[in-house]
N, C-alpha and C positions, 0 to 999 in steps of 0.2 A: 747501490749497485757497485760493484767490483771493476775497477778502475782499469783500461788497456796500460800497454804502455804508453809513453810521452809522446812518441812518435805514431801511435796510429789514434792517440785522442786528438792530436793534430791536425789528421790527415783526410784530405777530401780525398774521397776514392773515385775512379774512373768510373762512370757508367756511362756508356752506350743504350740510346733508344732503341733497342731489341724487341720491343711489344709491338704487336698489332701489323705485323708487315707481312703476313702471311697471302696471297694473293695478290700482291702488287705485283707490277715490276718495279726490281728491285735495283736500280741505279744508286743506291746510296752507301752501300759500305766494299765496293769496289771485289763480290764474289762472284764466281760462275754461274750468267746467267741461262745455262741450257741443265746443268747438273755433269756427275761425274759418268763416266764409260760404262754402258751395260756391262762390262767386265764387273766393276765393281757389284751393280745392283743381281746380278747373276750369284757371285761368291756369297754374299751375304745370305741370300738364298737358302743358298745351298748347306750352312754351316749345320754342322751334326748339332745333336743336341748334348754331344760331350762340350765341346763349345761352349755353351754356356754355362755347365755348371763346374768346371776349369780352369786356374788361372791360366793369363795369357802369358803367350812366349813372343817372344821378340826378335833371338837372333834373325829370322827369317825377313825382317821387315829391314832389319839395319846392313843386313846383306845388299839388300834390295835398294836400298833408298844409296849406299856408298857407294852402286853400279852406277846408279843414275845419277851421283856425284863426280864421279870420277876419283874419287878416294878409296883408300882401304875403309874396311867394317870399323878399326880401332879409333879413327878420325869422325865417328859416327854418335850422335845420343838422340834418343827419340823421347818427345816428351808430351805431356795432354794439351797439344795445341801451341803455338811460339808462344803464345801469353805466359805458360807457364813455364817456359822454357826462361821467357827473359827474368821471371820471378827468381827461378832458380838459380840465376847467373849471379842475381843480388842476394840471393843467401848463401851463394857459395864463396863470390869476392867483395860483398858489400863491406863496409864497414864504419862505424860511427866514427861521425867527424870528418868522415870522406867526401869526396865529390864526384856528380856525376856531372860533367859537359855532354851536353847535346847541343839541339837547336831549337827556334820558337818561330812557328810552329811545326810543332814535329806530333808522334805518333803518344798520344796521349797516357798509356800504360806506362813509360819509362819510369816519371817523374813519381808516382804513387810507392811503386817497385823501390826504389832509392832511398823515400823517404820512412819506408818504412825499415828500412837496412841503418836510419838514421845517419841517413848521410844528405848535404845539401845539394840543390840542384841550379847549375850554372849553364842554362840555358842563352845560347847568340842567338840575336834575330837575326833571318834571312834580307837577305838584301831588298831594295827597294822593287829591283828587276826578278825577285827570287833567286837569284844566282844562292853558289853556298857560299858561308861569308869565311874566307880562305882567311885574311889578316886576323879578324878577330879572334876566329877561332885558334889558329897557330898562336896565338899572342895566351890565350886563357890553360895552353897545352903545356903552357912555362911554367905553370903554380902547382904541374903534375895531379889532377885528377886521378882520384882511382881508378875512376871508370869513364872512358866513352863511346856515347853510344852515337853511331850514326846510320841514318835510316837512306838507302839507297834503291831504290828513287824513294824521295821523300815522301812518306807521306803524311799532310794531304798534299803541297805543293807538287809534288812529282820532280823535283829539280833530281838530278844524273849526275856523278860524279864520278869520276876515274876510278876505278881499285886499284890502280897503280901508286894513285897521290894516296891515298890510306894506306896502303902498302907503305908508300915512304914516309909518311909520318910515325905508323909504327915502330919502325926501325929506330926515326929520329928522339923515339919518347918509348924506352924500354922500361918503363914503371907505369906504365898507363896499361889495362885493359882496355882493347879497340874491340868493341862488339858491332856489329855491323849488320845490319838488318836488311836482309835480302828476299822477302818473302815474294815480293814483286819480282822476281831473278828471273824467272821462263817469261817473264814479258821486254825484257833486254838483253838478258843472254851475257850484262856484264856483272862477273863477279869475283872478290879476292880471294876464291876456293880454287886450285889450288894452292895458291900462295900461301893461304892463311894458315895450313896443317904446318909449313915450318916454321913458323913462329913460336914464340912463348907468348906474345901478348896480342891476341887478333883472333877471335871466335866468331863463325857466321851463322845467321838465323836461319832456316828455311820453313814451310809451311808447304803442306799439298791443301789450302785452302782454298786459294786462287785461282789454279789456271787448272788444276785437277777435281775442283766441286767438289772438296772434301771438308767444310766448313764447318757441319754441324757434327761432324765424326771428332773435331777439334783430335790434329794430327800436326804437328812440328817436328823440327830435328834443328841439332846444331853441331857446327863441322869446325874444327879445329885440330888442335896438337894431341895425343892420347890425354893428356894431363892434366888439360881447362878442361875437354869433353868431360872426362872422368869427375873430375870433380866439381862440376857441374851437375852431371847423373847423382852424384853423392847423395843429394839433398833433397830427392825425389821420394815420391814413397813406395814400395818395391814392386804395386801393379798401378800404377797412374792412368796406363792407356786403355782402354777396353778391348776385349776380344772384336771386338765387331769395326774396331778403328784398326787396327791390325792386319785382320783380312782385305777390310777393305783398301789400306795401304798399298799391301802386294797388288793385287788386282789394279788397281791403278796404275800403280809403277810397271805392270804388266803392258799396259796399253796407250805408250805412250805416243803413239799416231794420234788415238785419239785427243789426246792434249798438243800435237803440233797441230790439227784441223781446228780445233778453237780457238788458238792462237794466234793464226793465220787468219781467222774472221774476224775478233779482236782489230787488226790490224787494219783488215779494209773496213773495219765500222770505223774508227778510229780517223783515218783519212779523212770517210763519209762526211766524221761531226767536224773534222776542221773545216774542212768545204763549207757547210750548212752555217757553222756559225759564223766564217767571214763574210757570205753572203748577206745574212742579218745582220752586221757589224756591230758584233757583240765580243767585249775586250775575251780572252781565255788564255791559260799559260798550259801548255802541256809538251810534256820530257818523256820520262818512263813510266812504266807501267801501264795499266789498263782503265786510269783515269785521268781526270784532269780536271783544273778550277776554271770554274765560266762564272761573267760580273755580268750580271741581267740588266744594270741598268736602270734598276728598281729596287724600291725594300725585297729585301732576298726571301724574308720568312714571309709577304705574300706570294710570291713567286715559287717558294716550297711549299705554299700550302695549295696554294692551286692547280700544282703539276700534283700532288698528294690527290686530290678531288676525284684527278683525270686518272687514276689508279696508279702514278709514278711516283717513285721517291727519290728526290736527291738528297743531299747532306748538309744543309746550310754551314756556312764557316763565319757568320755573324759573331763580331766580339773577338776572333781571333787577332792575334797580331799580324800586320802586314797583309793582309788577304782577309778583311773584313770587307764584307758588301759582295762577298761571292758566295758560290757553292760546292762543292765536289762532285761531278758528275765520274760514274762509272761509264764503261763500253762493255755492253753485251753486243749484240750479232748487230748487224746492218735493218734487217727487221725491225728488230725492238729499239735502234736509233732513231729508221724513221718514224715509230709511235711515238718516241720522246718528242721527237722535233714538230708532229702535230697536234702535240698536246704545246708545248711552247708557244708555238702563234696565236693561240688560243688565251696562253694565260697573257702573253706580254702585248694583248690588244685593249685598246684605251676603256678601262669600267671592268675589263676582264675580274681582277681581283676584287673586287668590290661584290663584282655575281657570285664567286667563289664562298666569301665570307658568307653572302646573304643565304646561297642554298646549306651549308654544314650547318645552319643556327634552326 
């Protein structure tokens, strides 16, 4: 057999448990749990049948996504999903013998990305309290990294951090790409866009994955300077997005009430589960975004498997650093919290797991 290169015979690659999750609820990879705006499910609908036998156009989407940015269209790239967005940021600035600074644990795709750019990955661990590790990190920003990526709110941690203080680090380290990962941004509302278009070294991620129910459409963009964007887009292939992530884009971007009412219910579930779990005094850290880690208390992969039984899925974070013995729970609506929280009491009562194991055999 015909040998890859050094770097991807290397390379373990990311894979995400994607199988089998089809009628659960889905608490576990932090997506919209109701779906996106009849707007969308309307347009798609409706597409002629030139539509699909046409390539797609775009400007109409980059128009639309730079509104709801608050940038110009030229600060705009759209791309098949942020996965391949951040792909293309590492084959546009990677380069061997590089480094990428992140953090550990962070958002699992960076480190694959990098290393197959052949460059090394100088991952900080988060602090003991999750806080972000400020000394370390500025201390590792001295040996000038190619690239840093920082995922805002973290994830899975969820930890929050200023765009201000990235904003001044980038300034402080003008050889450093700052990529900054914002796809969680409609669920905080903090982000370094638009600061980030007057830089040279500070590019941010976005997704209409999350809080717009656009997941499976895999839809990203990233906002920057004309110049990263641009060549960023460079390295794309010249119809990446489909016609039907496209429309469905606009449409969405059309209705964005509808993504401030989900957003807004996000919120009070979100309240709901902090309530619920200090009542159960069960440890949890949550910051931004529309999840958070909860420590059961118990082996975590019996605890995911028998909220899994009860038709729920979380994330176990088993094995990770610093947040090992927990899980990632998402926030869907106040609803589907309280089904979580009574499938909970159920698994975390004394022989619970043991019944679980015995009915799946």
């Amino acid at each position: 057999m015909i040998q890859a290169r050094p770097a991807v015979e290397a390379l373990h690659r990311y894979v995400a448990p994607l199988e089998g999750r089809r009628g659960l609820l889905r608490l576990d990879f932090n997506e919209n749990t109701l779906g996106p705006s009849p707007k969308v499910l309307a347009a798609i609908r409706a597409l002629p049948p030139e539509a699909y036998a046409t390539y797609p156009e775009y400007a109409g989407l980059v128009e639309a996504y730079a509104a709801h940015a608050g940038v110009g269209p030229e600060h705009v790239a759209v791309f098949n999903g942020a996965d391949a967005a951040i792909r293309s940021i590492f084959d546009a600035f990677g380069a061997p013998g590089g480094t990428l600074l992140t953090t550990a644990p962070t958002f699992g795709y960076y480190a694959p990305c990098a290393q197959i750019a052949g460059m090394t990955v100088d991952a900080v661990p988060y602090a003991s309290d999750l806080s972000f590790p400020w000394a370390a990190f500025t201390e590792r920003l001295r040996q000038k990294p190619r690239v840093c990526i920082i995922c805002n709110p973290n994830n899975p941690t969820s930890t929050l951090v200023a765009p201000a203080r990235i904003i001044e680090l980038a300034h402080q380290h003008p050889d450093t790409l700052f990529v900054v990962d914002e796809i969680y941004v409609s669920f905080t509302g903090q982000s370094v866009v638009p600061e980030a278009t007057r830089l040279e070294n500070v590019i941010a991620l976005r997704s209409l994955s999350k809080s717009m129910g656009l997941a499976g459409l895999r839809l990203g963009f990233v906002c920057g300077s004309p110049g990263l964007v641009e060549r960023a887009f460079r390295v794309t292939g010249p119809y990446d997005i489909n016609s039907f992530a496209v429309i469905a884009g606009k449409a969405a971007l059309s209705d964005v009430e509808y993504m401030d009412a989900y957003i807004a219910e996000v919120a009070a579930a979100k309240a709901l589960t902090h309530s619920e779990l200090d009542r159960l005094g069960l440890r949890y850290f949550s910051q931004g975004g529309n999840y958070l880690l909860v420590w059961p208390g118990r082996d975590v992969a019996e605890v995911e498997g028998g909220l899994r039984a009860r038709g729920i899925l979380v994330r176990s974070m088993a094995g990770k650093p610093v947040i090992d013995g927990s899980f990632r729970l998402s926030v869907g609506t106040r609803e589907q919290m309280q089904q979580f929280f009574a499938a909970l009491a159920e698994v975390l009562r004394p022989g619970a797991a043991a019944r679980s194991a015995s009915a799946s055999r």
